[in-house]
Structure formats: structure tokens, C-alpha cells
N, CA, C and O atoms as a GROMACS GRO file, in nm:
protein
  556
    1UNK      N    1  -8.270   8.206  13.379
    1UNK     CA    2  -8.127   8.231  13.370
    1UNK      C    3  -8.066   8.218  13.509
    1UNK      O    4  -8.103   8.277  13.611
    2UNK      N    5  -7.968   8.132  13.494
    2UNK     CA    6  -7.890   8.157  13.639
    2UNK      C    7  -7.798   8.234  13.664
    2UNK      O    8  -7.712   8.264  13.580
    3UNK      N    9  -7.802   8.286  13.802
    3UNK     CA   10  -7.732   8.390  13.820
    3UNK      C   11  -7.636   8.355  13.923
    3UNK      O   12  -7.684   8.272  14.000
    4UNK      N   13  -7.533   8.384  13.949
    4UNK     CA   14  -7.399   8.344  14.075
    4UNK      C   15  -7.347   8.435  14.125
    4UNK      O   16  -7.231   8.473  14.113
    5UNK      N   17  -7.444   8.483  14.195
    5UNK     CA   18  -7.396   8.611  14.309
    5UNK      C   19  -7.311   8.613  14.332
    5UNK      O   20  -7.231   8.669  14.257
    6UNK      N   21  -7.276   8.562  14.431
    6UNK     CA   22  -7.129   8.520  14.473
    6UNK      C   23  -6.964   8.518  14.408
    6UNK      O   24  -6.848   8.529  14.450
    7UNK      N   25  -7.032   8.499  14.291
    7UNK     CA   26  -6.894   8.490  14.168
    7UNK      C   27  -6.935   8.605  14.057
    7UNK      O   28  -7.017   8.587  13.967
    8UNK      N   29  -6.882   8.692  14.075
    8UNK     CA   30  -6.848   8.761  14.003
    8UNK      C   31  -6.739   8.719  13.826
    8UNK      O   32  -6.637   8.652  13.827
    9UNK      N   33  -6.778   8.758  13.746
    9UNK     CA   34  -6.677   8.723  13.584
    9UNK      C   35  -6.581   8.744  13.625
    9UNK      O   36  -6.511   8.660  13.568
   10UNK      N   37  -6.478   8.836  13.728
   10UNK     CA   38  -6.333   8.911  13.721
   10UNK      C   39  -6.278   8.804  13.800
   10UNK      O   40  -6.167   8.773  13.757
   11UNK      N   41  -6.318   8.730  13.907
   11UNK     CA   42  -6.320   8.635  14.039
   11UNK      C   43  -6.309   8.482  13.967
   11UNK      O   44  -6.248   8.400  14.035
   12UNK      N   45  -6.367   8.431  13.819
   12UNK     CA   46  -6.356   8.320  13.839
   12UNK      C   47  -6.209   8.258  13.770
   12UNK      O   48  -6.126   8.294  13.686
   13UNK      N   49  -6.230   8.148  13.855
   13UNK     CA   50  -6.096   8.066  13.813
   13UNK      C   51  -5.993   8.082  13.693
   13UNK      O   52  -6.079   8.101  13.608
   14UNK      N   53  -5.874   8.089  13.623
   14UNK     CA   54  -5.840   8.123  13.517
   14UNK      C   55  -5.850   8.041  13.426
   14UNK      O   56  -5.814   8.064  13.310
   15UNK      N   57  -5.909   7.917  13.472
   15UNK     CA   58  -6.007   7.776  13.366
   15UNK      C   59  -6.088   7.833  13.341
   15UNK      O   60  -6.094   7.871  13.224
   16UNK      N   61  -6.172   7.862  13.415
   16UNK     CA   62  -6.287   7.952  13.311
   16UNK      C   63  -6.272   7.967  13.173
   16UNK      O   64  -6.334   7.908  13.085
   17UNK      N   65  -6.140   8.093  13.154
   17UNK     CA   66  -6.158   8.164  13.050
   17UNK      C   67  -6.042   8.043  12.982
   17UNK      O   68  -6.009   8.096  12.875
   18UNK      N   69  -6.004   7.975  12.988
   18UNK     CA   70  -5.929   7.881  12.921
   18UNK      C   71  -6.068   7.727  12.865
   18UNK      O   72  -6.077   7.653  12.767
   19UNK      N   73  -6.141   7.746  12.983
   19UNK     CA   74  -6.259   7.633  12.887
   19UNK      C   75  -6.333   7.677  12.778
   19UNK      O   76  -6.382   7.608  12.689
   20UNK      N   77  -6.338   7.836  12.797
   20UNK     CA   78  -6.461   7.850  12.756
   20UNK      C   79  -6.395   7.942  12.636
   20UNK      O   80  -6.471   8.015  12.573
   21UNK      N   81  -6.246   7.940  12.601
   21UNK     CA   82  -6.182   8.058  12.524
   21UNK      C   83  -6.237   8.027  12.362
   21UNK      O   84  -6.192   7.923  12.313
   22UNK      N   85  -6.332   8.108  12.273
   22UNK     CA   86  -6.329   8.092  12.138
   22UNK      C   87  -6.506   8.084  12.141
   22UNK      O   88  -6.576   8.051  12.046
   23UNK      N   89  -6.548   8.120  12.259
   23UNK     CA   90  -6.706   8.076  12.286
   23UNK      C   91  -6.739   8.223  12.292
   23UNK      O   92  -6.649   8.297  12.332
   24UNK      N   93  -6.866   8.281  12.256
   24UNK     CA   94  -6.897   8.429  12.244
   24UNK      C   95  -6.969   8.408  12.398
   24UNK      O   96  -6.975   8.299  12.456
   25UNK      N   97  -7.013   8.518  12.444
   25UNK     CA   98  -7.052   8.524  12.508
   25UNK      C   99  -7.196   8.467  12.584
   25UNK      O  100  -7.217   8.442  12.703
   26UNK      N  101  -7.311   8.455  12.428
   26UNK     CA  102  -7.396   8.373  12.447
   26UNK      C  103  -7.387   8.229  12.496
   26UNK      O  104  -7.460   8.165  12.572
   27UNK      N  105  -7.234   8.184  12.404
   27UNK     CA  106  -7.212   8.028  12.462
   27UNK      C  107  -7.194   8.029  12.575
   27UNK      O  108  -7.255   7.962  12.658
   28UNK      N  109  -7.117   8.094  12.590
   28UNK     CA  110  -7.063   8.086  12.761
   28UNK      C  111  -7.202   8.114  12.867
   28UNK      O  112  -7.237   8.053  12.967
   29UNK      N  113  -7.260   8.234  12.796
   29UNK     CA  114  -7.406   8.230  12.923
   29UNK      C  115  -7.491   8.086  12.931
   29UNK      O  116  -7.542   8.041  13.034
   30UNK      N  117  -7.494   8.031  12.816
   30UNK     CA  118  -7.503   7.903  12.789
   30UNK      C  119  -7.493   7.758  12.889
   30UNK      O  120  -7.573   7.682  12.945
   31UNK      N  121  -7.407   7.766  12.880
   31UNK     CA  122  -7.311   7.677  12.971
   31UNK      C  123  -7.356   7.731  13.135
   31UNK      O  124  -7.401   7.637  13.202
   32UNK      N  125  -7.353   7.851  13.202
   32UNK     CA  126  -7.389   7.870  13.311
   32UNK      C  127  -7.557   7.836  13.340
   32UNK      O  128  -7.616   7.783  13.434
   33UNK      N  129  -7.594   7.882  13.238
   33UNK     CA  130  -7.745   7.852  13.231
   33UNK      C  131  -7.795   7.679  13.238
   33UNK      O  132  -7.899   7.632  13.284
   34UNK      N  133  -7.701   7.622  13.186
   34UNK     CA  134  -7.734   7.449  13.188
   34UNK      C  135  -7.705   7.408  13.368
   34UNK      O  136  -7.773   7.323  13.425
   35UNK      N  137  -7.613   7.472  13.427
   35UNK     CA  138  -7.564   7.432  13.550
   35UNK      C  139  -7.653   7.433  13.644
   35UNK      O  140  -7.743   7.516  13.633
   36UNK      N  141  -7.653   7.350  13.753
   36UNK     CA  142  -7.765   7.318  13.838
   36UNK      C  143  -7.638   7.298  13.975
   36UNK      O  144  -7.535   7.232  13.991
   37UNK      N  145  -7.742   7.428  14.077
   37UNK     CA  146  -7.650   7.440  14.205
   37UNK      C  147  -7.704   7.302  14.274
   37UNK      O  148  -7.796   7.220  14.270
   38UNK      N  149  -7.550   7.340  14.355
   38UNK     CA  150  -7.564   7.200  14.500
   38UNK      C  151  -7.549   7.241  14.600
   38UNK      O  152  -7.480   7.342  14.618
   39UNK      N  153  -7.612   7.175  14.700
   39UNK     CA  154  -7.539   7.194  14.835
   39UNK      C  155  -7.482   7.100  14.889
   39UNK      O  156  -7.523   6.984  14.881
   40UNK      N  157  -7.339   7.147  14.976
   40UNK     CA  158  -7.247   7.010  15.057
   40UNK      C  159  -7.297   7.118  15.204
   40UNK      O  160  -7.311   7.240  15.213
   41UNK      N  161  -7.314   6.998  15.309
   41UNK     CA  162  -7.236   7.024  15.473
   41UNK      C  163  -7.100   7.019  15.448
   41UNK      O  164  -7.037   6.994  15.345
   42UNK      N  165  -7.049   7.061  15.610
   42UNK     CA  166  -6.927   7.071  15.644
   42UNK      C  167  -6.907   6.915  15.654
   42UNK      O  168  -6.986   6.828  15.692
   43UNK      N  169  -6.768   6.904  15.605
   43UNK     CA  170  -6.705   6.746  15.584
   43UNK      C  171  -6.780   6.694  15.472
   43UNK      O  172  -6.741   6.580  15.449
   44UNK      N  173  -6.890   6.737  15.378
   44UNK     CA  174  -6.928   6.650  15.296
   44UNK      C  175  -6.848   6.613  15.181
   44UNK      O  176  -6.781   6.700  15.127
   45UNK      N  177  -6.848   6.513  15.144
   45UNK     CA  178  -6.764   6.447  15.030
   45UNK      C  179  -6.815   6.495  14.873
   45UNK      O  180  -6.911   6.442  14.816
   46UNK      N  181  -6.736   6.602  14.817
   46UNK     CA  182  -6.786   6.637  14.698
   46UNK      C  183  -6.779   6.543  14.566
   46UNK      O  184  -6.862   6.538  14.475
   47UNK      N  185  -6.657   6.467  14.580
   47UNK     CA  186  -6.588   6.358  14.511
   47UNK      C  187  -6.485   6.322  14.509
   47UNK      O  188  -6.397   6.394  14.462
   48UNK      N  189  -6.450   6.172  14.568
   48UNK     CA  190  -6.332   6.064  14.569
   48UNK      C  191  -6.230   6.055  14.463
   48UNK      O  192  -6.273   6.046  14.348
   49UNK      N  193  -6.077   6.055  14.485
   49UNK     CA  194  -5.977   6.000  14.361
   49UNK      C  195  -6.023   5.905  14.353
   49UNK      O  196  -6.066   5.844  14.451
   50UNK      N  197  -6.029   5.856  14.217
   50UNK     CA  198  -6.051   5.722  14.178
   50UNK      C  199  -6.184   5.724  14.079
   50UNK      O  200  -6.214   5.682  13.967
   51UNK      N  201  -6.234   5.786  14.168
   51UNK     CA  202  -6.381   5.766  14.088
   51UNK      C  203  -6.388   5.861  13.939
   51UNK      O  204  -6.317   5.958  13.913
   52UNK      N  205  -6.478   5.810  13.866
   52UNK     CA  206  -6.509   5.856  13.750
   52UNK      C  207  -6.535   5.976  13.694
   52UNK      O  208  -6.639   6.012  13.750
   53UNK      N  209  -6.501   6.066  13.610
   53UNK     CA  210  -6.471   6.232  13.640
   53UNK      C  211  -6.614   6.243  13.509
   53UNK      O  212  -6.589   6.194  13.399
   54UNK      N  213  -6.694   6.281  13.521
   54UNK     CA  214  -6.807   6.329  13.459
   54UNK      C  215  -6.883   6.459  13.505
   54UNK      O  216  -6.987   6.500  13.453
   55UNK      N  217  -6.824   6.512  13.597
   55UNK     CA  218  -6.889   6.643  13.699
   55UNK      C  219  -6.800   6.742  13.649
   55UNK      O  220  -6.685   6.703  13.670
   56UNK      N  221  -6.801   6.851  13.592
   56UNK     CA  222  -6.733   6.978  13.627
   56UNK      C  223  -6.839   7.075  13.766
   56UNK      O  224  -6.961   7.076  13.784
   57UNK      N  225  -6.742   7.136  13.832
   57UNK     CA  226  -6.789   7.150  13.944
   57UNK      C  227  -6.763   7.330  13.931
   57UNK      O  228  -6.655   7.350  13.876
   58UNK      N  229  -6.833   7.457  13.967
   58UNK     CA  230  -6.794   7.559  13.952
   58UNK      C  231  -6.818   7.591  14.153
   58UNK      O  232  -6.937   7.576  14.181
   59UNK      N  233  -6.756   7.616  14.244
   59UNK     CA  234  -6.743   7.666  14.326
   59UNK      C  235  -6.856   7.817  14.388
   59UNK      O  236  -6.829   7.929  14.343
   60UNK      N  237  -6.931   7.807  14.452
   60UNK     CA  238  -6.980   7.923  14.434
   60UNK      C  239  -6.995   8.012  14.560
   60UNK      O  240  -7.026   8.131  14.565
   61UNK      N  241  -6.953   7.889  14.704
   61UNK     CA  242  -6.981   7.924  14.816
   61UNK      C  243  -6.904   7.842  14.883
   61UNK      O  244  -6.915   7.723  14.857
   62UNK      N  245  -6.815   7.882  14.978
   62UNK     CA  246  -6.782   7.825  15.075
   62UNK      C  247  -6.606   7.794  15.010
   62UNK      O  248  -6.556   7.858  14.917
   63UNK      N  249  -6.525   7.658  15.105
   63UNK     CA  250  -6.434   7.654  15.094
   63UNK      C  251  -6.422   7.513  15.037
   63UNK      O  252  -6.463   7.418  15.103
   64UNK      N  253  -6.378   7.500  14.936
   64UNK     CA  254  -6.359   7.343  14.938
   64UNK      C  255  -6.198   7.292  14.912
   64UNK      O  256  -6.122   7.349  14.834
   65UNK      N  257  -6.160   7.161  14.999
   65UNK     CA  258  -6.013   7.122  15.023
   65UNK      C  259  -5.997   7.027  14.947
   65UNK      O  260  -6.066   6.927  14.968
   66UNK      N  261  -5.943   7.028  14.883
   66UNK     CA  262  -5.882   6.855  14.762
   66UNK      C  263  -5.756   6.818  14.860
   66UNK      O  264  -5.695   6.896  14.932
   67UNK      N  265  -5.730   6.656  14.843
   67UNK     CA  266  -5.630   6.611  14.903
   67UNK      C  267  -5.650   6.477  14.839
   67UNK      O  268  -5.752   6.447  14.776
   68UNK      N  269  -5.556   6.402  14.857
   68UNK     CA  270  -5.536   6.260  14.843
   68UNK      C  271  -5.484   6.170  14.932
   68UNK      O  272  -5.366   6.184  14.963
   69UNK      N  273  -5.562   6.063  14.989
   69UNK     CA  274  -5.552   6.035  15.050
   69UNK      C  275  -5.416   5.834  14.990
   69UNK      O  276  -5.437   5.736  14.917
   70UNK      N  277  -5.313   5.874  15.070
   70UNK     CA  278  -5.212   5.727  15.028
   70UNK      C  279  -5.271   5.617  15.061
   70UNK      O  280  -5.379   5.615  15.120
   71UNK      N  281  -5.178   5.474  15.014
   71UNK     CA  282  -5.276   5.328  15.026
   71UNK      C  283  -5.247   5.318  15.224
   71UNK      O  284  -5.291   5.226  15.293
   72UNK      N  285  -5.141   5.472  15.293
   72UNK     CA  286  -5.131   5.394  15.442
   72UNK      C  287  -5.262   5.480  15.525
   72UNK      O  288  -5.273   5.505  15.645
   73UNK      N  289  -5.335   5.507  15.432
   73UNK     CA  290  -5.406   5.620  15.480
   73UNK      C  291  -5.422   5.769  15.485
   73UNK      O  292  -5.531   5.824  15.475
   74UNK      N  293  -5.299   5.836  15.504
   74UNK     CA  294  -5.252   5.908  15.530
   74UNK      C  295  -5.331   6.021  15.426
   74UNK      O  296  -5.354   5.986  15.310
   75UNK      N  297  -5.376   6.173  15.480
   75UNK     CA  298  -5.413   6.260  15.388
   75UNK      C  299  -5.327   6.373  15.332
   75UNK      O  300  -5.281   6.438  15.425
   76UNK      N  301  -5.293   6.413  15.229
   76UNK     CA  302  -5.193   6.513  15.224
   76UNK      C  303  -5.282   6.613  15.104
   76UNK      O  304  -5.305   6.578  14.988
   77UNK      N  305  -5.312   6.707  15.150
   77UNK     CA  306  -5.386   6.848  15.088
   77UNK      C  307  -5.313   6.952  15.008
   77UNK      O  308  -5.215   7.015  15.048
   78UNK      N  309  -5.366   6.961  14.899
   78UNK     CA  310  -5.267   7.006  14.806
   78UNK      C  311  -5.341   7.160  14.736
   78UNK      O  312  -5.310   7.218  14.631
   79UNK      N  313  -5.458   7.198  14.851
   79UNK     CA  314  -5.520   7.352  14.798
   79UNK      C  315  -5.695   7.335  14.895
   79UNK      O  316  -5.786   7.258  14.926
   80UNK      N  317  -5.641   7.481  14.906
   80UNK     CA  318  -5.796   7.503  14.937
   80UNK      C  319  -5.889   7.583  14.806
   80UNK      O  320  -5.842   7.677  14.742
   81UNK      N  321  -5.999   7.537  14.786
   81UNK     CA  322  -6.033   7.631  14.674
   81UNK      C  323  -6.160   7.740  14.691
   81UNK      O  324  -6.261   7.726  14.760
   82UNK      N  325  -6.126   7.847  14.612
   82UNK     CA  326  -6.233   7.925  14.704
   82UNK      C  327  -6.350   7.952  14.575
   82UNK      O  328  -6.341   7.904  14.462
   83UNK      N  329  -6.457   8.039  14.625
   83UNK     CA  330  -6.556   8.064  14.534
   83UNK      C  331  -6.515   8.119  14.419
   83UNK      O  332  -6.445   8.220  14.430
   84UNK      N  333  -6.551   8.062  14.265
   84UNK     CA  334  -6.496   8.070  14.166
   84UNK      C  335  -6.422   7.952  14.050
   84UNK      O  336  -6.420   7.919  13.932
   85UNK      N  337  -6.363   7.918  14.188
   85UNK     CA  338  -6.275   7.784  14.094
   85UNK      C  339  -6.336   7.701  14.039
   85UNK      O  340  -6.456   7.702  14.066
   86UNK      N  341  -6.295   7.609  13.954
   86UNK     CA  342  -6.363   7.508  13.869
   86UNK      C  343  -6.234   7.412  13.889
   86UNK      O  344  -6.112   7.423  13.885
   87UNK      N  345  -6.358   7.284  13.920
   87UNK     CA  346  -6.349   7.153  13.978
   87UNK      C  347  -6.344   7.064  13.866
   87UNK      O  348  -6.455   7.062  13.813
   88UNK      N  349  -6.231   6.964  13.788
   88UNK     CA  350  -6.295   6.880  13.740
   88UNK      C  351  -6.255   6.878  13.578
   88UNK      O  352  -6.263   6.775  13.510
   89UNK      N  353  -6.212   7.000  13.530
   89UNK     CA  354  -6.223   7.024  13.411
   89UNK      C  355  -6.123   6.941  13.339
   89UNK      O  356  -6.176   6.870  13.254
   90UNK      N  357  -6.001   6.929  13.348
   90UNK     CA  358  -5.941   6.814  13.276
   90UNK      C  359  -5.979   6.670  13.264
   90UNK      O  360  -5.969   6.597  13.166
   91UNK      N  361  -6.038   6.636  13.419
   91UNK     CA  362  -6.065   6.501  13.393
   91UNK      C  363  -6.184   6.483  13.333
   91UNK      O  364  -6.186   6.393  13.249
   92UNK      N  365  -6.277   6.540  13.350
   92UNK     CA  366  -6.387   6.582  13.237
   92UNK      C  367  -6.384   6.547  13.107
   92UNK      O  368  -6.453   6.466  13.045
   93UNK      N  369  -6.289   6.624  13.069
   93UNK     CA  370  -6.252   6.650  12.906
   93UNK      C  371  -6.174   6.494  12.869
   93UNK      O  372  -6.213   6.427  12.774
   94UNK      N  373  -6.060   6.450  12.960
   94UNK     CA  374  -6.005   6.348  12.899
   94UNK      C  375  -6.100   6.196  12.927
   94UNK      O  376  -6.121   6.095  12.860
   95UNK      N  377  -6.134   6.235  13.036
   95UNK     CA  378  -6.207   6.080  13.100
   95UNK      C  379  -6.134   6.035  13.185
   95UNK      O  380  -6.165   5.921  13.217
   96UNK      N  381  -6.043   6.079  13.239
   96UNK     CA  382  -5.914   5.987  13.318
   96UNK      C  383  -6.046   6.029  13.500
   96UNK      O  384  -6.138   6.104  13.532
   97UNK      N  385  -5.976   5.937  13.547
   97UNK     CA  386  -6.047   5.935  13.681
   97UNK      C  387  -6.031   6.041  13.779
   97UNK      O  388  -5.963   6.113  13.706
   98UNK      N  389  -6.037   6.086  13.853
   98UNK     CA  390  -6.013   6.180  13.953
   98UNK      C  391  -5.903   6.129  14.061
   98UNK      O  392  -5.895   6.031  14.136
   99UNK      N  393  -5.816   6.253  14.028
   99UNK     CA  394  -5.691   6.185  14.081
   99UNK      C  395  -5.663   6.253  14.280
   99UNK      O  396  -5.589   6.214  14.369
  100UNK      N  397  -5.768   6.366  14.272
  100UNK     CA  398  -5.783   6.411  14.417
  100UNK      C  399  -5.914   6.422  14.465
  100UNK      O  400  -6.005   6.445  14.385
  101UNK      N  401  -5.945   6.403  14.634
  101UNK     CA  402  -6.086   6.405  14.627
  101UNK      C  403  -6.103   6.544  14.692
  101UNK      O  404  -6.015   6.610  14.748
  102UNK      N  405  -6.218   6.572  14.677
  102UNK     CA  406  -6.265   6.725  14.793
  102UNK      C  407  -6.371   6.691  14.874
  102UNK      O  408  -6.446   6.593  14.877
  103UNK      N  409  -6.364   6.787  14.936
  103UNK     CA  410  -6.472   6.787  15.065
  103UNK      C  411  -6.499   6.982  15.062
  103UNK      O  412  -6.441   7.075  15.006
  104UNK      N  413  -6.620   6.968  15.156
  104UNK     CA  414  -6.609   7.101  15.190
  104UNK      C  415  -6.572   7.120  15.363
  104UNK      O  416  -6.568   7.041  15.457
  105UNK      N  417  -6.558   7.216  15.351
  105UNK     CA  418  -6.460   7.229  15.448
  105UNK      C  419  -6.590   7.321  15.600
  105UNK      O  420  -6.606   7.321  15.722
  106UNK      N  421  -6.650   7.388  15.467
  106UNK     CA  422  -6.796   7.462  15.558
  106UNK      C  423  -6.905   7.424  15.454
  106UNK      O  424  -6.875   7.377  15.344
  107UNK      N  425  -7.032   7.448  15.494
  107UNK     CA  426  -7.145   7.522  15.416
  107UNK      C  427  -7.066   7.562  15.282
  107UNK      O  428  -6.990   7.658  15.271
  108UNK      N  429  -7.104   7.463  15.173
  108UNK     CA  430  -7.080   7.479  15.026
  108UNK      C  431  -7.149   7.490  14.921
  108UNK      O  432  -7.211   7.384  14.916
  109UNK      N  433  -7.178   7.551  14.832
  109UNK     CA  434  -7.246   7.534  14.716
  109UNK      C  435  -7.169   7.548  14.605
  109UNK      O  436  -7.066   7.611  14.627
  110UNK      N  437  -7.185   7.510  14.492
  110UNK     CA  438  -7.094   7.459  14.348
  110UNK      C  439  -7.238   7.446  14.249
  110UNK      O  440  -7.348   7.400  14.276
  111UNK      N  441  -7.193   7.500  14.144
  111UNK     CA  442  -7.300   7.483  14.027
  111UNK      C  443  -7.220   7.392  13.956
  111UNK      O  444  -7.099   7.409  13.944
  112UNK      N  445  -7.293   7.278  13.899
  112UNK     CA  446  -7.262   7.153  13.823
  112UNK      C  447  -7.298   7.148  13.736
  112UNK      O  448  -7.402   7.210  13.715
  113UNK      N  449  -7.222   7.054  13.603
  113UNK     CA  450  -7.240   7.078  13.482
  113UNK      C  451  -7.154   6.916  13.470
  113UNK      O  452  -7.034   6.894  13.485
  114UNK      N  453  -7.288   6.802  13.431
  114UNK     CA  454  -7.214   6.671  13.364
  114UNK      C  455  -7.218   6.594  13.273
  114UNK      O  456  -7.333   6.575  13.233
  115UNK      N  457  -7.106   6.514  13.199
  115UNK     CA  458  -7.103   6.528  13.107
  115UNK      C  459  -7.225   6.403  13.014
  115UNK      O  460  -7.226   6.289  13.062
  116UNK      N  461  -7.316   6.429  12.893
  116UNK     CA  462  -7.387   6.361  12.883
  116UNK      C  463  -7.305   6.204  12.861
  116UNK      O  464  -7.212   6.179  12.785
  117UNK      N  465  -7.372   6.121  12.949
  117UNK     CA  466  -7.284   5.955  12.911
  117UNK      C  467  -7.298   5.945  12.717
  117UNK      O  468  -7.225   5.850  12.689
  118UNK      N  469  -7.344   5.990  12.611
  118UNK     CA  470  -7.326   5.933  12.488
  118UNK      C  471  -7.230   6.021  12.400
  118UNK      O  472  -7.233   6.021  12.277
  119UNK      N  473  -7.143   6.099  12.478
  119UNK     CA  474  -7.114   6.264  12.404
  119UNK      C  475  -6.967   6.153  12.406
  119UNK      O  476  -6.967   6.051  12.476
  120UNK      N  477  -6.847   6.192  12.316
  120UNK     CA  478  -6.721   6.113  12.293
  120UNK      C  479  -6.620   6.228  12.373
  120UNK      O  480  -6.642   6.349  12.380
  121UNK      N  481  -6.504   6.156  12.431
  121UNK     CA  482  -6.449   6.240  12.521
  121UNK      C  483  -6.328   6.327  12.408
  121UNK      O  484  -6.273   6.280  12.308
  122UNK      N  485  -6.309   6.512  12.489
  122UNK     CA  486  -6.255   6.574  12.416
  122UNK      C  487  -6.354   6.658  12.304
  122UNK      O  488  -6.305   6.721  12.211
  123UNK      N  489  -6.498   6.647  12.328
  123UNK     CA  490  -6.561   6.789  12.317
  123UNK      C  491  -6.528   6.907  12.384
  123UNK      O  492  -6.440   6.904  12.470
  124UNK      N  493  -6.587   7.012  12.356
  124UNK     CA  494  -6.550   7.134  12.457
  124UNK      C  495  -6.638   7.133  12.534
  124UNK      O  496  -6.737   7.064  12.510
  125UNK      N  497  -6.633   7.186  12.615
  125UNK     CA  498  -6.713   7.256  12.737
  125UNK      C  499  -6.914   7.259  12.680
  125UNK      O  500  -6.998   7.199  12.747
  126UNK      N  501  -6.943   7.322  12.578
  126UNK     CA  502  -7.031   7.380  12.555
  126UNK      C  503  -7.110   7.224  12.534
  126UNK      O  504  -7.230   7.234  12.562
  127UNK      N  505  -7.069   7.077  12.490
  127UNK     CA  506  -7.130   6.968  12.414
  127UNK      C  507  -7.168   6.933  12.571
  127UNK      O  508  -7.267   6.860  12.563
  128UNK      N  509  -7.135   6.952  12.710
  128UNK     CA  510  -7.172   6.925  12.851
  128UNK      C  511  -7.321   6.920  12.893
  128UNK      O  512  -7.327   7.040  12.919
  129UNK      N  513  -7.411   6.888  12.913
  129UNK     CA  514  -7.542   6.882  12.947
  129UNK      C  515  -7.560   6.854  13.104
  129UNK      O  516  -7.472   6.818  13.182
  130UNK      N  517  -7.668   6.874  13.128
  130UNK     CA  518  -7.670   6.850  13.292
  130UNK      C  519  -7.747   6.722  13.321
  130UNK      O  520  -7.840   6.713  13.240
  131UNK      N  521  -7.743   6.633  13.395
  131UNK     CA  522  -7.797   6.517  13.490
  131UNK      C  523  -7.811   6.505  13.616
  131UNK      O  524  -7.758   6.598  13.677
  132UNK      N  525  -7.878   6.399  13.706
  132UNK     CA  526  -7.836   6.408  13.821
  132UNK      C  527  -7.687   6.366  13.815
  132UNK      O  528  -7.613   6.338  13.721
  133UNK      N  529  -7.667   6.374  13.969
  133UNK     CA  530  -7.522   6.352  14.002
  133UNK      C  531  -7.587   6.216  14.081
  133UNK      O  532  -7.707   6.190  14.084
  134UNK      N  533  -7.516   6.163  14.123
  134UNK     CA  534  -7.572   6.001  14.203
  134UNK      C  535  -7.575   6.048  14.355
  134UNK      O  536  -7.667   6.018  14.432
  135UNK      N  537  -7.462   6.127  14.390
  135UNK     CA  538  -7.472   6.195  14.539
  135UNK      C  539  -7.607   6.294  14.582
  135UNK      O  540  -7.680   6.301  14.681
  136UNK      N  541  -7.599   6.353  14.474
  136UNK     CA  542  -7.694   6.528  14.471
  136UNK      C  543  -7.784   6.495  14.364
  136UNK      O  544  -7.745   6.531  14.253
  137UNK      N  545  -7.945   6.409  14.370
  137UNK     CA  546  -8.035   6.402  14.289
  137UNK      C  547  -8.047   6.568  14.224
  137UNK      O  548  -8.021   6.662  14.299
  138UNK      N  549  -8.077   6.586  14.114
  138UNK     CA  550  -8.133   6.728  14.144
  138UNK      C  551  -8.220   6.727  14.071
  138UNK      O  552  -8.230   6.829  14.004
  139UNK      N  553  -8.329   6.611  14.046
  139UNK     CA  554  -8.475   6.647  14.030
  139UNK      C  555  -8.542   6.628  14.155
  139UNK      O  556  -8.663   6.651  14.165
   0.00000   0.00000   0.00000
């Protein structure tokens, strides 16, 4: 069973209880239990706009910054997120691409949860299985 020190039930994101609303409690331990932690360095690239949204990301350590970066370059940051939040969850669910990227900002860890490639988009939360990620092997 995994456990997330760090995040406390009262602490996490208010997606949480909006992904997971109509799920008993087993489901939901469920779902934490499939998740497989990561680690980022400072400046590491958690995931690019643009790219393909199959990661829900749960926050568990550290700070991580979303921003988007324009076609002149330019970066403009639109949140810092702290331990707790969840990364990912709409574009997840719809399939649409990732429209901001993050980084961490320090020493990060995030428990991951992605989505199986044969599952049809617009399951809930619970139909999510875990894989590697292409960045973060995690066998």
C-alpha cells in the first residue's frame, strides 16, 4: 500500500475530491495504490504544452511551476503548485494536449497514475492504470 506522508486527505487539491467524487473509499485507496512515485531535480521538466496528456500527476514534494511558454519565446507563469495538487486531470480525461508545461522548481516528487493506451477517453479516474512514463522509466 502506498502511503504519502507528505499529503495528508484534508491538504489535497480540491480535484481530488471532484475526480474521485461517487468512489467509496476502497476505490479511491485504489487509485493511490496503482500510483508510482517520481523524482524531478531542480529545473527538471515534468511535462511540455503540446505534448500528449496521458499522466495525471499528484504532487507530493516540493514546488512545481506551470507556465507557457509564447511562439517569441517568452515565459509567462500562471501558478506555483504545492504538495497535494493534481497535475493533468482534465487533459487526461479529455485527451486534449497539455496546454501548460511544469518544471520543478526544487527537489520534487509526484505520484503518477497513466492512462492505459487501449482504455477510450472520458472514463473516470479509477479505469487509469500505471506504465512507464518515457521521461521516468519506473521499472
Amino acid at each position: 500500500m502506498q502511503t504519502l506522508p507528505d499529503v495528508q486527505a484534508g491538504t489535497l487539491s480540491p480535484k481530488w475530491s471532484i475526480a474521485t467524487e461517487g468512489l467509496s473509499a476502497a476505490q479511491r485507496q485504489m487509485i493511490l495504490d496503482r500510483m508510482k512515485a517520481v523524482s524531478f531535480d531542480p529545473k527538471e521538466t515534468l511535462f511540455d504544452q503540446g505534448e500528449p496528456s496521458d499522466t495525471l500527476l499528484l504532487v507530493t514534494e516540493g514546488r512545481i511551476r506551470l507556465f507557457q511558454t509564447l511562439e517569441n519565446g517568452e515565459e509567462f507563469t500562471f501558478g506555483i503548485c504545492l504538495p497535494g495538487t493534481i497535475l493533468g486531470l482534465a487533459a487526461t480525461v479529455t485527451g486534449q494536449g497539455r496546454i501548460l508545461s511544469a518544471e520543478a522548481l526544487e527537489a520534487a516528487t509526484a505520484s503518477i497514475l497513466t492512462r492505459a493506451p487501449a482504455l477510450p477517453r472520458g472514463n473516470s479516474a479509477v479505469s487509469l492504470e500505471h506504465h512507464s512514463v518515457a521521461r521516468h522509466p519506473l521499472d
